[in-house]
C-alpha beads as a LAMMPS data file, in Angstrom:
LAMMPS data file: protein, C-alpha beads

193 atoms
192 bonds

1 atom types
1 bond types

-500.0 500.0 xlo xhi
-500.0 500.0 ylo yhi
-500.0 500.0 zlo zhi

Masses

1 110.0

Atoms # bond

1 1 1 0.000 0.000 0.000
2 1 1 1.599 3.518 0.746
3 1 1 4.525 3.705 2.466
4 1 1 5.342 7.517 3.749
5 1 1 9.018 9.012 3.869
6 1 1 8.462 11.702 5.999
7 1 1 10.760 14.795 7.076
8 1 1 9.351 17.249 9.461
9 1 1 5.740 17.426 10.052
10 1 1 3.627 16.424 6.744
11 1 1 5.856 13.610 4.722
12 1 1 7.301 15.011 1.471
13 1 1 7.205 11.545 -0.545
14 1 1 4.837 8.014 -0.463
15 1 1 5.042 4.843 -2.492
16 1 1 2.253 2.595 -3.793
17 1 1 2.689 -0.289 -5.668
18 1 1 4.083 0.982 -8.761
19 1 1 5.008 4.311 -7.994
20 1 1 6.741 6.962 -6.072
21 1 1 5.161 10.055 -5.332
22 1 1 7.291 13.197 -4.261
23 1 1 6.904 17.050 -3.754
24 1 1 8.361 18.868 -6.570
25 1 1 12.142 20.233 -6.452
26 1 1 13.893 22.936 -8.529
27 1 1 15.768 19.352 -10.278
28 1 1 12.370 18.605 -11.617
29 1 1 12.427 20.740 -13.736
30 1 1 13.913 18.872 -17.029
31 1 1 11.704 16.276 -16.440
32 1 1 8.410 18.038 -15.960
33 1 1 9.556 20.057 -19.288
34 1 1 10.128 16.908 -21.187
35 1 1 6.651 15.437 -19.721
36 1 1 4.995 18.928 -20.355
37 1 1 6.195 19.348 -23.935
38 1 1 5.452 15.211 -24.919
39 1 1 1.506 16.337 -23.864
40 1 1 0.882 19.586 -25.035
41 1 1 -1.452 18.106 -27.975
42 1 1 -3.913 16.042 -25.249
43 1 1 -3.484 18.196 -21.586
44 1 1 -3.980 21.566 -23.561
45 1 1 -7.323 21.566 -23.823
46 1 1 -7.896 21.087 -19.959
47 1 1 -4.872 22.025 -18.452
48 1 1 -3.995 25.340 -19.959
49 1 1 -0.592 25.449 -18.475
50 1 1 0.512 22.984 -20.838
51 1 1 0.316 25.415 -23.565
52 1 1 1.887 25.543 -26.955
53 1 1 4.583 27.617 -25.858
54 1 1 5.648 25.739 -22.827
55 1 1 9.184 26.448 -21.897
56 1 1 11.650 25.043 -19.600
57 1 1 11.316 28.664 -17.405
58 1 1 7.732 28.117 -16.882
59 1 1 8.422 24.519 -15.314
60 1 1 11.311 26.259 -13.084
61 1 1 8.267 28.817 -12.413
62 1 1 5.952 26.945 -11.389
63 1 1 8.134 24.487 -9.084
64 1 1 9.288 27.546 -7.342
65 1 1 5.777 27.982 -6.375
66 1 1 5.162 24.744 -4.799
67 1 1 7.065 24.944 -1.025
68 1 1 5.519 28.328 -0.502
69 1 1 2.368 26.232 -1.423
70 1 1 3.432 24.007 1.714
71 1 1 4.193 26.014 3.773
72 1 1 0.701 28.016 3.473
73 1 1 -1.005 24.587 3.737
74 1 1 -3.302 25.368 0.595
75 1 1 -1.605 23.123 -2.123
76 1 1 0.534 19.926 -2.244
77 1 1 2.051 19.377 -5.576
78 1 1 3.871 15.939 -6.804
79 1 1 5.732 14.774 -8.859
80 1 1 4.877 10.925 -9.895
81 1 1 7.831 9.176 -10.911
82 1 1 7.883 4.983 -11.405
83 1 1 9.653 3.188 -8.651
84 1 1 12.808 3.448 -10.136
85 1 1 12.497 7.519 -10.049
86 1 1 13.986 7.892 -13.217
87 1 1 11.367 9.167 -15.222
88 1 1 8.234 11.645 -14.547
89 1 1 4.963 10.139 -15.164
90 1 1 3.173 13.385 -14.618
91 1 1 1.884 14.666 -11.722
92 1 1 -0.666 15.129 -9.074
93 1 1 -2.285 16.945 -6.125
94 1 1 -4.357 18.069 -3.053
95 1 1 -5.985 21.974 -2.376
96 1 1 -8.037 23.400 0.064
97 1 1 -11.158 24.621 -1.105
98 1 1 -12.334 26.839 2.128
99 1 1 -12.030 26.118 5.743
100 1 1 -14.049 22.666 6.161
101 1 1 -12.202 19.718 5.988
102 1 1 -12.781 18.945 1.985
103 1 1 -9.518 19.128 -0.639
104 1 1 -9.867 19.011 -4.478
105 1 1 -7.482 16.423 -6.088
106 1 1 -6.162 16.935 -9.682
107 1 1 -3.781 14.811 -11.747
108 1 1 -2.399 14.635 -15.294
109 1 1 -0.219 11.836 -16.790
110 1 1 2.482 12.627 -19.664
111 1 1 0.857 11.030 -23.117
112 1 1 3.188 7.924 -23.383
113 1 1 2.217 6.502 -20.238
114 1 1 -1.778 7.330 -19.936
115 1 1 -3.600 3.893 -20.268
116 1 1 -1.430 2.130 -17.496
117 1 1 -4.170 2.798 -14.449
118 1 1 -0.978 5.438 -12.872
119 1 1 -3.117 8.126 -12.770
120 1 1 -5.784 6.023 -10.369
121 1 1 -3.016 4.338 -8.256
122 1 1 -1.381 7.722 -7.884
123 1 1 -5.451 9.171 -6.757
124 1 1 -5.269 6.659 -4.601
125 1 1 -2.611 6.928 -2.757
126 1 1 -2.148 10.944 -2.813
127 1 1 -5.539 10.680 -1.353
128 1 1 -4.810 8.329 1.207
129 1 1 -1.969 10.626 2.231
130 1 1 -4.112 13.590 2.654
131 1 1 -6.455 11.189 4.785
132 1 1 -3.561 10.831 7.209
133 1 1 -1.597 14.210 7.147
134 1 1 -3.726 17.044 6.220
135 1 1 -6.930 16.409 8.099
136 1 1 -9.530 16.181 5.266
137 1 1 -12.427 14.292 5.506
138 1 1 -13.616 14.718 1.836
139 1 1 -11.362 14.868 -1.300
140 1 1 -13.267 16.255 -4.838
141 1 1 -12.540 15.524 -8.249
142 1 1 -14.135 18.063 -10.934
143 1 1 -13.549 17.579 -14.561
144 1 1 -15.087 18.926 -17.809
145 1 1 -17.555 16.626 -18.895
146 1 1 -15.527 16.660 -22.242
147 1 1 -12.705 15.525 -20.541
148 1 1 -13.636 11.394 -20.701
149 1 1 -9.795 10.361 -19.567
150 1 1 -9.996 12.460 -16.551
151 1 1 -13.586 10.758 -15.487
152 1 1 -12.465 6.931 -16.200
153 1 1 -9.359 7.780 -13.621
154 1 1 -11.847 8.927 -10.754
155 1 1 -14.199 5.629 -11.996
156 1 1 -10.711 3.413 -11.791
157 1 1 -9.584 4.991 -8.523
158 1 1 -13.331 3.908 -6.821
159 1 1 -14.662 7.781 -6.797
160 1 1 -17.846 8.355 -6.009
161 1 1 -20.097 10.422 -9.136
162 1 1 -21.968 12.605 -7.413
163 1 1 -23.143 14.736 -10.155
164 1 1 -23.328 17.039 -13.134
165 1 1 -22.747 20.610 -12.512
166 1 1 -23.647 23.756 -14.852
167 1 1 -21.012 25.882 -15.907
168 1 1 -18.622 24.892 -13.362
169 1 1 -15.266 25.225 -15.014
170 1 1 -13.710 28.027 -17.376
171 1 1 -11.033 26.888 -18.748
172 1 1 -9.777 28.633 -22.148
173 1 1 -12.352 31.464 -21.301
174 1 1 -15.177 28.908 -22.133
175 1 1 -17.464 27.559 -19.474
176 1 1 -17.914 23.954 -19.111
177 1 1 -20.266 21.447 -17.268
178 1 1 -18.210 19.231 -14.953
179 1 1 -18.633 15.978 -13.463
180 1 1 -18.143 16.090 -9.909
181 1 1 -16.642 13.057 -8.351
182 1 1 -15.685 12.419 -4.380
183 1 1 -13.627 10.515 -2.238
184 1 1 -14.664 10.372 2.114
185 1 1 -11.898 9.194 4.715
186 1 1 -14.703 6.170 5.462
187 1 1 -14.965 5.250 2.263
188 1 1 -10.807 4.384 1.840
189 1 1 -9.776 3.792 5.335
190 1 1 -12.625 1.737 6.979
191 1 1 -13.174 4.739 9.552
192 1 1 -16.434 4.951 10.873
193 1 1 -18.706 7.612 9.152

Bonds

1 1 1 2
2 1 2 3
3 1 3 4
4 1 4 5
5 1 5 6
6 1 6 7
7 1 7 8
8 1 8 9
9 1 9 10
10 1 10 11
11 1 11 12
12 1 12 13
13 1 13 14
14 1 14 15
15 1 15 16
16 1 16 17
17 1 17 18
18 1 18 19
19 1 19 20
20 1 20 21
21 1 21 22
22 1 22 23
23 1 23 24
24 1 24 25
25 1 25 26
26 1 26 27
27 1 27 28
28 1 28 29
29 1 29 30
30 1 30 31
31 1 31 32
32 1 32 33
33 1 33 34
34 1 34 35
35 1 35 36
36 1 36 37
37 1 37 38
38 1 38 39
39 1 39 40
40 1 40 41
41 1 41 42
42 1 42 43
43 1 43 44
44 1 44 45
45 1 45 46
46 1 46 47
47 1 47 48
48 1 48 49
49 1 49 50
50 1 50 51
51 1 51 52
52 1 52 53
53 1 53 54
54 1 54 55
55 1 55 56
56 1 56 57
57 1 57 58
58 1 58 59
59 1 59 60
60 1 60 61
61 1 61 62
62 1 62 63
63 1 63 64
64 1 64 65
65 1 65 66
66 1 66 67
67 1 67 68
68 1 68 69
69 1 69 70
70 1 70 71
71 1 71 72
72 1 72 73
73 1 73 74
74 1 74 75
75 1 75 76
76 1 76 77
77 1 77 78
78 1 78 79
79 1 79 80
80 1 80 81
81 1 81 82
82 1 82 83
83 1 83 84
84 1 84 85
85 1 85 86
86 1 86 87
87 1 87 88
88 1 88 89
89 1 89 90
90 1 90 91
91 1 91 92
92 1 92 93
93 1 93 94
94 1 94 95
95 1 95 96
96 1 96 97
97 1 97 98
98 1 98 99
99 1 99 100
100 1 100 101
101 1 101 102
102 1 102 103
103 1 103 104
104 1 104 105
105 1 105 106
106 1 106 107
107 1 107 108
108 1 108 109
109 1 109 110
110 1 110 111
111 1 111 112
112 1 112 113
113 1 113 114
114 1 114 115
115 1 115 116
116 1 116 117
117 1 117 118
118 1 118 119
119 1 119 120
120 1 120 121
121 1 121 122
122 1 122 123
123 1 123 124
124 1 124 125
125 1 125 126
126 1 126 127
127 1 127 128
128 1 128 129
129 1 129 130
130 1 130 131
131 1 131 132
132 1 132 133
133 1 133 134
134 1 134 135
135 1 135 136
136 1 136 137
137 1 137 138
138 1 138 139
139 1 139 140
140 1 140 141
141 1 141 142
142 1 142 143
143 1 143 144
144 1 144 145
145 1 145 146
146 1 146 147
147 1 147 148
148 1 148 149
149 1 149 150
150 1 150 151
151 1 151 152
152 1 152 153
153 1 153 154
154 1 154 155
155 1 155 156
156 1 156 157
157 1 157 158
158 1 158 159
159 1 159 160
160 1 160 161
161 1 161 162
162 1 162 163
163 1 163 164
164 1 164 165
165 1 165 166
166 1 166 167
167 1 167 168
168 1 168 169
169 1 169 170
170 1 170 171
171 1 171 172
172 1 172 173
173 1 173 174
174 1 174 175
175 1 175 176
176 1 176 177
177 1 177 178
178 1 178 179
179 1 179 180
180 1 180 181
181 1 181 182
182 1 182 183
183 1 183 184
184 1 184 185
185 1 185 186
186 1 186 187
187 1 187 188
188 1 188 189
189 1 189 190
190 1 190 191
191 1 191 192
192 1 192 193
């Protein structure tokens, strides 16, 4: 299951079966390019910072955002990297939506390695982790109800549809529906409700 190497306070790292699942650092950055770049054509269109003109600055960028992220306690970014660590599989994370005890949980995987159930093991065990270190009772996944890849992960990872919602998302200055999907701390650990 997920095992948790931890520094001080909230771990930095877990492991499930297949994978190992870190917080970004600044030597990321190559890879995450490399991963960003491969994708552009499929993440694009729901991800818009994998854009066209995606450069190895904006990858620097954005990993420079994540401690301060951390340390705030309103994102936690990773990296997902196969148990070997030598390659990015894409990436994943946990933010806090207001002050109750409910995260949203986003992933991506680079193209070349989408079809492989990552993206669910790494859903699973990122939101085991929050279940355990960030006191969250309820983890949400939202996705465009275009985006089919991003709903059979939640379906593979054992997330519960909850609903359609209207106009939930903007993303390229266009509203979409979204399919909102859920994950409790009973439903993956056994705790009582």
């Amino acid at each position: 299951m997920v095992n948790l190497a931890r520094k001080q306070g909230i771990p930095l790292s877990f492991e499930t079966d297949r994978l190992f699942v870190r917080r970004y650092v600044l030597a990321d950055a190559r890879h995450l390019y490399e991963a960003a770049r491969e994708s552009i054509r499929e993440v694009h269109a729901f991800l818009p910072w994998c854009h066209p003109n995606y450069a190895i600055e904006d990858s620097r960028d954005w990993i420079r955002s994540v401690e301060p992220a951390w340390q705030d306690r309103s994102v936690y970014s990773f990296a997902i990297y196969d148990t070997q660590r030598s390659r990015l599989l894409g990436g994943c994370g946990v933010s806090r939506l207001d002050e109750h005890p409910v995260m949203n949980l986003g992933y991506w995987m680079r193209t070349s390695e989408t079809s492989k159930g990552y993206a669910s093991e790494a859903t699973l065990g990122l939101a085991n982790f929050a279940f355990r270190w960030l006191d969250v009772e309820r983890i949400e996944i939202i996705m465009s109800t275009e985006n089919t890849a991003s709903r059979k992960v939640a379906e593979n990872a054992g997330a519960s549809y909850e609903g359609q919602l209207a106009r939930r998302l903007k993303i390229h200055q266009r509203m979409h529906d979204a399919y909102l999907y859920s994950l409790t701390r009973p439903q993956l650990t056994g705790d009582p409700p």
